[in-house]
N, C-alpha and C positions, 0 to 999 in steps of 0.2 A: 847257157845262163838261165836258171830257175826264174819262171813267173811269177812278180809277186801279185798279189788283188787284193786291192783296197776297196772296204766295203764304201759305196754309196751313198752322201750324204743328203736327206732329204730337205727339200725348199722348205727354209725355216719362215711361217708367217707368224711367231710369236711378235716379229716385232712391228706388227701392223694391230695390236690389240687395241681396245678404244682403251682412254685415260681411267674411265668408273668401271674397268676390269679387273682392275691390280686390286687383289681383295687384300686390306688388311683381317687382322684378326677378330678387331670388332665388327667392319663391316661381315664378316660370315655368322658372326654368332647372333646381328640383326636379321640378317637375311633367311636367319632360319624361321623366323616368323612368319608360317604360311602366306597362301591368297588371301586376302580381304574375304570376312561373309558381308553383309552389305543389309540393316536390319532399316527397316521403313517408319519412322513417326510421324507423331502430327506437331509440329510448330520445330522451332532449333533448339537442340539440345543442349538446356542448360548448363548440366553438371552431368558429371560422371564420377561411380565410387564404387573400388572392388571392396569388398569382404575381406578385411584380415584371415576371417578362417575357412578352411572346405568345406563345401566345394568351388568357394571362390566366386560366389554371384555377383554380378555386378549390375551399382543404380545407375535408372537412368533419369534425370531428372527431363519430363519436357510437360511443355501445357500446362493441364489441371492436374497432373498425376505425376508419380514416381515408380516407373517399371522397373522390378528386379526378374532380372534376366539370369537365367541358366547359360554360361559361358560354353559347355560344353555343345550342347540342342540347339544354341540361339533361339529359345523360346523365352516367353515370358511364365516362370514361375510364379511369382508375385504382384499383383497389380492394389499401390496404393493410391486411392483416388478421394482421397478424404479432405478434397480443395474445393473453396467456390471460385478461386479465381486463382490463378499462376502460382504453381510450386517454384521452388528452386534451393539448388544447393544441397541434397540428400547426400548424408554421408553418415556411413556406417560407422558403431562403437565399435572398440579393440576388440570383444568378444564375438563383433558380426549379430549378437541378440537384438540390440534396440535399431531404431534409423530415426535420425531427425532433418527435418528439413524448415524452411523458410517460407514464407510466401505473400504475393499481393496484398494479403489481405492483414500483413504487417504481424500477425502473430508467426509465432513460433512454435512447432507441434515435432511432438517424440512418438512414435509406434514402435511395435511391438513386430518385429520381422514374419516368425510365424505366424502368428494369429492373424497380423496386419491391425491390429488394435491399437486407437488414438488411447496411449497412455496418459498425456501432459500435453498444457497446451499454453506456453509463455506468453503473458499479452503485456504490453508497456510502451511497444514501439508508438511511433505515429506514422510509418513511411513503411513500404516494402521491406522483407527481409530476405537479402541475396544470397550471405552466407553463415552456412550455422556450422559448429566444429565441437565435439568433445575435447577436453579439458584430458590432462594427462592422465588424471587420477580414473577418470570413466565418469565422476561423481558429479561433474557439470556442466553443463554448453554452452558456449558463446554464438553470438550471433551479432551482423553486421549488416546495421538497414542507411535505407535513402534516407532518415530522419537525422543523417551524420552522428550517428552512436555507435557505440561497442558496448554490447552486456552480458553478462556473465548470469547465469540462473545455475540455482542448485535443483537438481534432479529430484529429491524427495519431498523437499515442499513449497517448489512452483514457484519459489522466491527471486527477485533480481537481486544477488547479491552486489555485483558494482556496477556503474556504471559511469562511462565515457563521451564527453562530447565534446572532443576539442577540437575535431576535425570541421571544415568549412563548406565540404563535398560530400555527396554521396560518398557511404564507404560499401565498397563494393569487394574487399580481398581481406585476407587474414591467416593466422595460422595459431594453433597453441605454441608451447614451447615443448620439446619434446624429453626436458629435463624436468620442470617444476609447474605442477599445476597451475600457481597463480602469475605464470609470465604470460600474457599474450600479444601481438602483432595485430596490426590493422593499417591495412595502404585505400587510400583514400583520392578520389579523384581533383579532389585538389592538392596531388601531387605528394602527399607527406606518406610516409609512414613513421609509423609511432607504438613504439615500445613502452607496455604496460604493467605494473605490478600492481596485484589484486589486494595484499594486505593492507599499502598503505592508500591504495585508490590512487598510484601519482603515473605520470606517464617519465617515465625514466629516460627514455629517448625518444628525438626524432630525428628524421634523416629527408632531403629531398628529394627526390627519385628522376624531377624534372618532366613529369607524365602524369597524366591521369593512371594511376596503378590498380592494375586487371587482375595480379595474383602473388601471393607471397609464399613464401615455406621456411621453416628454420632447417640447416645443416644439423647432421643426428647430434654435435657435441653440443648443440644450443649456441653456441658461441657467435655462431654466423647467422647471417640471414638471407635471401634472396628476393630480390622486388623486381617484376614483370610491367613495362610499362609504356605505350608506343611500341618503338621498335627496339628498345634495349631494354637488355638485363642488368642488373646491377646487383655486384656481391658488396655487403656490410659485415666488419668489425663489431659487436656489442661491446666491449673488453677494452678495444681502443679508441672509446668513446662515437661510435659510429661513423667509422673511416672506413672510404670507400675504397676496395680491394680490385676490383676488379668491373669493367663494364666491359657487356658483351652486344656486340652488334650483327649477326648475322640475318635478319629476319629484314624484310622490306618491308611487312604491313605491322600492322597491329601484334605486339606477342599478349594469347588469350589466357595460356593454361604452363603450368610449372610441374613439374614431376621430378622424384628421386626413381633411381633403379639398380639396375645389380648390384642389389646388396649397396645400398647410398653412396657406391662409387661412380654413378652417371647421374647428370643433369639431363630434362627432358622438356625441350620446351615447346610448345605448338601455336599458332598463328593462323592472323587470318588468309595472308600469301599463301594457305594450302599445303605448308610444310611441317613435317614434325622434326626437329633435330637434338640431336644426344651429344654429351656431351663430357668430356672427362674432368672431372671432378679438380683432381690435381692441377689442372691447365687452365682451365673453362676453354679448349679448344675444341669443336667440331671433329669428332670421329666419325660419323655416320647420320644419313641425312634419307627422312622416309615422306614419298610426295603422297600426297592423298588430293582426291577431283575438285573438292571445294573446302569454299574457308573453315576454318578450327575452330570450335569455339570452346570442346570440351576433352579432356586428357585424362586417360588413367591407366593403371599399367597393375595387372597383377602381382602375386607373391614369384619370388624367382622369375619374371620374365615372361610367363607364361603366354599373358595372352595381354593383347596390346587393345583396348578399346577409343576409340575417334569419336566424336561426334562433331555435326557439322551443322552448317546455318540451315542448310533445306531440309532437317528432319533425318536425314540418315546415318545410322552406327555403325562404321565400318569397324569389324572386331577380326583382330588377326591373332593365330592362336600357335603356338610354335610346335614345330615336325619333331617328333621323337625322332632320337637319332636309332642308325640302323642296328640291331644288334652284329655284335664282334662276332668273327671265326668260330671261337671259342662256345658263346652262346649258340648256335647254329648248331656245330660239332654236337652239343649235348642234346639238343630238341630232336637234333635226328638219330640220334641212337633209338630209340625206341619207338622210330617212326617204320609204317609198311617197306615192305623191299621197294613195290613200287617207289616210294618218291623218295628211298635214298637212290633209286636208280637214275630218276630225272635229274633231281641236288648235283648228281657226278657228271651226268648230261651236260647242265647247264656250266660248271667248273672247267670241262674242258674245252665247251667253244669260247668262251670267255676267254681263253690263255691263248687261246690260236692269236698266232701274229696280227696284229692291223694291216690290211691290203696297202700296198705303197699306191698314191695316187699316179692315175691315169699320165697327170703332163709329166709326175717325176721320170714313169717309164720312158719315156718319148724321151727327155732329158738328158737319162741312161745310155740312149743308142745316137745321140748326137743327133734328132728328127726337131729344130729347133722351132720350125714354123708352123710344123701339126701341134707341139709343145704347147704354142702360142694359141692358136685356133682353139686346141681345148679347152686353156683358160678363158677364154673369149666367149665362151657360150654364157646361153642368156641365164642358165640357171645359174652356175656358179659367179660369173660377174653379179649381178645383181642380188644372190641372196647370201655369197662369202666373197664380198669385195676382197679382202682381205688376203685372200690364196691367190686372186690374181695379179692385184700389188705385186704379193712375194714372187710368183712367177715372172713376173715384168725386170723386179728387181734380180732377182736371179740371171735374168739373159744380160740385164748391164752391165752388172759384175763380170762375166765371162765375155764380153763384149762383142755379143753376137746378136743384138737386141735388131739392131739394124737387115742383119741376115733375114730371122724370123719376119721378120714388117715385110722383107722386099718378095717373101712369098706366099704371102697374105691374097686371099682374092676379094671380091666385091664385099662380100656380104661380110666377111670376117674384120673387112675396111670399114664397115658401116660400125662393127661391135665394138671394134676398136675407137674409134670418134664418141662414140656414145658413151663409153666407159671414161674416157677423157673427158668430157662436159660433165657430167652424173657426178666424177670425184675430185672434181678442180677445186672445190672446197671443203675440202675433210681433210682435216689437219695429221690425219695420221699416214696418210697416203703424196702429203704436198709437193714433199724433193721425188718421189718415185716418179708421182703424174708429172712434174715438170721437166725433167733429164727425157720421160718416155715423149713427150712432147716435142722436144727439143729432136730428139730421133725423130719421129714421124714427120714433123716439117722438112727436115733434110732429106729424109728417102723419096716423098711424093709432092715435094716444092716444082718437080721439074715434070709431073705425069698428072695434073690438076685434070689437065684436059680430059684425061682417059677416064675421070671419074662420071661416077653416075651422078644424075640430077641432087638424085637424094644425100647422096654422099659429099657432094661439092656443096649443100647448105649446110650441113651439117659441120664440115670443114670452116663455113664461114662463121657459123654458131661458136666454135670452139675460139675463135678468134678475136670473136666479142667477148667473149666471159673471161679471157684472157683482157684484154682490155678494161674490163668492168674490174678485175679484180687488184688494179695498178692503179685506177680511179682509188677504190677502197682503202688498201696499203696509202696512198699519199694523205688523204684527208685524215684518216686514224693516226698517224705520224705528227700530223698536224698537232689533233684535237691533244694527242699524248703527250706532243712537248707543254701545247699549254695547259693542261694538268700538272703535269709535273714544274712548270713556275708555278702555282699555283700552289703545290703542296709543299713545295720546301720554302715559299714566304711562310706557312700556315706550322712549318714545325718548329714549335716554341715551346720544349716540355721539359722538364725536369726528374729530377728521381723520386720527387714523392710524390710526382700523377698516380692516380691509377692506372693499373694495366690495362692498356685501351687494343679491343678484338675486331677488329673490322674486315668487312669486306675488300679483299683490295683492288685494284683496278686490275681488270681483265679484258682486253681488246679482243674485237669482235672474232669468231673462229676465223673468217674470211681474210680479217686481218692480220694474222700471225702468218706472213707467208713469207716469199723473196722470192717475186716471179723475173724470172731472169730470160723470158723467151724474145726474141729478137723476131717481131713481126714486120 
């Protein structure tokens, strides 16, 4: 009778990978945004504003001055410092030629990019001015001070063409319309925003937001709006009389700053919780989520993607800038046609160690020959236990499966006894490891319940360690069961909605990782 052989199957740890592994396709095309450069200021950074055009510089607004920054060097190209007291709100015209900004000292001043030339310089306010904005046409800026106004100034001869003061609060957010020169927005910390037409001076709409409101933007058809305020977002209808579409709650602290991007198919919103989050347009659902060291204050995002600029309350610009991707086969194939023998000889060097097979791991060999407890021991070292939990898991699980887990354990010796205990405390709570370490628990009490004695000092606390946190985590499991039933009386008194709520985005209740278990070990 011919021999058949079947090849080999190797210890699959795919399925010990953590939960923020599983890359969708946004999260890859985020993550292609480099490391963080990390640029140093003095006070927090107001505002941030890329350049519509290249090479894409972007302001920064902090202190007495407004640095434009060479995205590419992280250096300061341009340094505007034509304040006697606090800039803010610098942001570039569609051609990237002028910059206007706001300031302390309540006026309102346009330069000139290159030269850095005070061209114009709007005075009328009586209060700080936080945020200044071109107008669609390029032909003239708005701006929005602590004096609770919205004014509009024409660029050529210095004039305030309208002005706005219906608001009760500082107005501190706004945006033009990105359809008609004369529409603009203004959210205001007494909670409103308010929709403006220039011809006839009337405010056409308002809408409540429910917060002091930190930033606005209109959606590119105009039709929509967006207001940032606490800790929700809120989408508005103009069209259908300012009906709310949609409120977005994922942020805990304050949301600071509002952003469009790929190509005004993502939402981007950043906070003072330290997080920046994207967000699909179609949905207003969370696709990808970037954590930055301290609170948000300021957001902006280049042409395509490019390069992602942070600013934060202590003065620091963290600017992430995106990795070219690698060139194709094809690109390569042509670069080295005309390159020295030498390094198309290395080019073929490196092609065929690259194709050599991957070495099958050490325990799968052991595996292989039926050696189940050396198998065991190798997973068990300190280097792979502690720095790819994950392959010893799948080793562990692999020996239950073939139900020889027990075997390997019962020839385990001292030290390998000690690796093993330690490896079971260390992942009694990491959820992706929970039924492994608990069945593998469940073995080990049974093989060494009756040879306690023979253990070493260190080995029998360690034993009684694993015993407690077993215990500790049955504590935990009961009070979270608790705490989640009465939540949940809680939310379904609380669910009274109808079909013309707005779409309500919330965080939803997530029990502690510790909690998600079912510790089933009979101590």
């Amino acid at each position: 009778m011919a021999h058949i052989s079947y090849p080999f199957k190797k210890t699959n740890k795919a399925a010990f990978q953590k939960p923020a592994s599983v890359l969708t396709s946004d999260a890859i095309y985020w993550k292609k945004l480099g490391l963080p450069v990390l640029i140093k200021e003095f006070g927090a950074i107001d505002y941030l504003d890329f350049s519509p055009v290249e090479p894409y510089y972007f302001a920064a607004t902090c202190s007495v001055r407004v640095q434009i920054y060479d995205p590419v060097t992280k250096v300061v190209a341009k340094n505007i410092s034509k304040f006697v007291e606090a800039a803010y709100g610098g942001c570039f015209r569609a051609d990237g030629k002028l910059l206007v900004a706001g300031s302390e000292e309540s006026g309102v001043k346009l330069f000139d990019v290159q030269s850095k030339s005070l061209l114009r310089v709007f005075t009328g306010h009586t209060g700080p001015v936080h945020r200044t904005f071109f107008t669609k046409d390029q032909l003239k800026v708005i701006s929005y001070s602590d004096d609770k106004s919205v004014s509009l100034w024409d660029i050529s001869t210095e004039e305030r063409i309208a002005n706005f003061s219906e608001h009760t609060d500082y107005v501190r957010a706004g945006a033009p319309s990105p359809i008609s020169p004369d529409i603009i927005l203004s959210g205001s910390y007494d909670h409103l925003v308010k929709l403006y037409d220039c011809r006839s001076n009337e405010t056409v709409l308002t809408v409540n937001h429910g917060s002091p409101v930190e930033s606005t933007l209109f959606l590119p058809s105009g039709g929509l709006f967006i207001s940032a305020g606490g800790t929700e977002i809120k989408v508005w209808d103009i069209f259908n009389g300012g009906k709310q579409l949609a409120n977005i709650s994922q942020h805990h602290k304050t949301v600071t700053s509002l952003r469009l991007a790929t190509n005004n198919s993502r939402l981007m919103s950043a906070s003072l919780d330290r997080h920046v989050k994207i967000y699909d347009i179609s949905t207003f659902k969370v696709v990808h989520s970037i954590d930055f060291p301290n609170a948000i204050l300021s957001m902006a995002i280049s042409e395509h993607d490019d390069i992602l600029a942070v600013g934060m309350v202590d003065g620091i610009i963290s600017v992430r800038k995106r990795e070219r991707p690698a060139q194709n086969k094809e690109e390569r194939r042509n670069l080295l046609k005309f390159a020295p023998d030498h390094l198309k000889a290395k080019a073929q060097e490196v092609s065929m160690s690259t194709a050599k097979a991957a070495k099958m791991p050490e325990y799968d060999v052991l595996l292989r020959k039926m050696e189940f407890g050396r198998a065991l021991s190798v997973g068990l070292r300190t280097y792979t236990a502690t720095k790819y939990p994950e392959k010893t898991a799948a080793l562990i699980q692999e020996l239950l499966r073939r139900g020889v887990f027990h075997i390997a354990m019962d020839s385990l010796n001292e030290k390998c006894i000690g690796a093993m205990l330690k490896y079971l405390i260390k992942n009694l709570g990491e959820i992706r490891f929970t039924r492994t370490i608990i069945d593998a628990a469940n073995v080990f009490i049974d093989v060494f319940e009756s040879q306690l004695n023979t253990f070493s000092e260190r080995n029998l606390s360690l034993y009684k360690l694993l015993l407690k946190h077993i215990e500790d985590e049955i504590d935990v499991c009961k009070q979270v069961s608790e705490l989640e039933g009465a939540l949940n009386l809680l939310m379904a008194g609380a669910q009274v909605s109808t079909s013309s709520e707005p779409l309500e985005l919330n965080d939803t209740f997530t029990p502690s990782v510790k909690a998600q278990k079912e510790i089933v070990i009979d101590v």
